[in-house]
N, C-alpha and C positions, 0 to 999 in steps of 0.2 A: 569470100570470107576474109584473107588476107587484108584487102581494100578496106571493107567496114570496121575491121581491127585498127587499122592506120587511123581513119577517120574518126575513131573513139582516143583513141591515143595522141594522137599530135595535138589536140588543142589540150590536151591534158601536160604535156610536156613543156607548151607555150603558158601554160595556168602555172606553173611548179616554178619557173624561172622566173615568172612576174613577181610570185609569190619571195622567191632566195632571194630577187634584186630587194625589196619592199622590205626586207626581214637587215638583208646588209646594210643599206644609207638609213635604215633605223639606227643601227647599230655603230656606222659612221657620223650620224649627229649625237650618240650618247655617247661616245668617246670623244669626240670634241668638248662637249658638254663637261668630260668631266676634268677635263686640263682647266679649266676656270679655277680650279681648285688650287693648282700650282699657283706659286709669287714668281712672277714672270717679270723682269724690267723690260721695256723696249730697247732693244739692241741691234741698228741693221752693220753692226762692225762684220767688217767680212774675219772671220776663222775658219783655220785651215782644219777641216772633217775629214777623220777616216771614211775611205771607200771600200766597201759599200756600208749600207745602215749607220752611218757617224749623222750626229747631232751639233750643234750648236750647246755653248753649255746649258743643263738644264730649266737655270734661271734669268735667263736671256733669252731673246728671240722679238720674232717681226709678225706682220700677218702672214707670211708664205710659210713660217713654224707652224702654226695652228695646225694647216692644211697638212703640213709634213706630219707631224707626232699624230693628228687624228689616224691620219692614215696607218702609219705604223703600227697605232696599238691593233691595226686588223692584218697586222703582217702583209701591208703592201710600202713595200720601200719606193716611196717616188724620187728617193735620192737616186737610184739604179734604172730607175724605169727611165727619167726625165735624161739622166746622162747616155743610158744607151742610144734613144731616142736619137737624141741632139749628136751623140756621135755619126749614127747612120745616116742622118737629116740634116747637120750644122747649116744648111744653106736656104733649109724653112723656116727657122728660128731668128726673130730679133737679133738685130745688130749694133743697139743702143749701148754697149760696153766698148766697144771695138775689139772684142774676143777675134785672135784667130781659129781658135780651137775652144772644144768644152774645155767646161772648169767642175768639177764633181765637187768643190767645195761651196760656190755661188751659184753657179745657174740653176740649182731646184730653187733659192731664197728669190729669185725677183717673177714680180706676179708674171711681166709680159712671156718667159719661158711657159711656165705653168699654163697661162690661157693658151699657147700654140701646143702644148699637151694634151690638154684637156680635149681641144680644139680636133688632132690627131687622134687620139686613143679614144677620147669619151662622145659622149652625146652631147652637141649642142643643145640649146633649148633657148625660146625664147625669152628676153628680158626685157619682159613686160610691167607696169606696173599695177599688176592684178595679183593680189596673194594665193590665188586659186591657180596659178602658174607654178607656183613655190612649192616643192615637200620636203621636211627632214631632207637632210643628208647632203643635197644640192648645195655646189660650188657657185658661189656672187663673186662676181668682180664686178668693182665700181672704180671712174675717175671721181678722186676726189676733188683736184682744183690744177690746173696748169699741166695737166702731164703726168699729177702722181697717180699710179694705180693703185689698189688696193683689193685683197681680195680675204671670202670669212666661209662658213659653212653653215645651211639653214639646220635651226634647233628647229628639238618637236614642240619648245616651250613658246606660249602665244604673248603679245604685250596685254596689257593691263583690263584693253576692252575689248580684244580676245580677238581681233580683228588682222593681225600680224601675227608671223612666224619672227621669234628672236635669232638673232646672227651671233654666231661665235664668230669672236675675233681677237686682231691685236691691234688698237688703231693706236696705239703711245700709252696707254694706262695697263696693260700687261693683257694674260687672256682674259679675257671677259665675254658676257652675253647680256646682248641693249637691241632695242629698239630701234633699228634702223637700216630696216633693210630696203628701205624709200629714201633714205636723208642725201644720199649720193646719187650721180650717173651709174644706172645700169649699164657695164660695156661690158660683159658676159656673165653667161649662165650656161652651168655643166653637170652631169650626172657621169661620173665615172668610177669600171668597175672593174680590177684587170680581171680579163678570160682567162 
């Protein structure tokens, strides 16, 4: 009896968590979504942020803000998460600054930290260039040209001929949501969700 109980239950408890994920990176691309709304300048000036939960000010910021303030409006601080991390870990983490040690004021702002988080914490996923790869919520990092990264969050909202999911981002015109989640190199893709 016990056994047949399990056996009705457990895919029921694996249906309810597909279900909370599906219901979250909803919920992570319409909070992104709704920073577009803010007047945001491009600003990658490094400022010194309180730790934990400090910001950049709030009409300022780079692409790696987008990804911070979506997150936060669902009470996940990846300023904290990214720093604990990198404390425990510093010798997995990118060495392109010449950091000896974290910085809880920069290392959540530069995408290469972020993709070796995403990378640790979350689910890879293939970066393909099939839309039917792509849902809400999901984390793109793309090179844009020589070295620069760049990284946005998939919207639920489609382009024009309905065939793309739009990206929130910040590529220099402030937060916005365009058409381009093909226009760059794909060099990662993430779904992350803390447990």
């Amino acid at each position: 009896m016990f056994r047949l109980l399990l056996l009705f239950l457990l895919p029921l408890a694996f249906s309810q968590q597909r279900v909370s994920d599906a219901v979250f990176f909803a919920q992570l691309a319409d909070s992104a979504l709704t920073l577009t709304k803010d007047k945001v300048i491009y600003d990658p000036s490094y400022f010194h942020i309180k730790y934990p939960g400090g910001d950049v000010p709030a009409d300022r910021g780079v692409c790696t803000d987008v990804i911070i303030r979506a997150y936060r409006k669902l009470d996940i601080d990846l300023q904290k998460e990214v720093h604990e991390d990198m404390k425990a870990n510093f010798d997995l983490y990118p060495k392109n600054w010449g950091l000896k040690k974290p910085n809880a004021s920069i290392d959540l702002r530069r995408v290469p930290n972020l993709m070796t988080f995403f990378k640790r914490k979350g689910i890879v996923l293939k970066g393909s260039t099939s839309i039917a790869d792509y849902t809400p919520g999901d984390v793109v990092c793309w090179n844009l040209y020589g070295g620069v990264n760049h990284i946005g969050i998939v919207s639920k909202l489609k382009s024009t001929d309905g065939k793309r999911y739009l990206i929130i981002h910040n590529i220099g015109a402030g937060q916005v949501v365009e058409d381009c989640i093909f226009s760059f190199k794909i060099i990662g893709h993430y779904r992350y969700r803390k447990k």
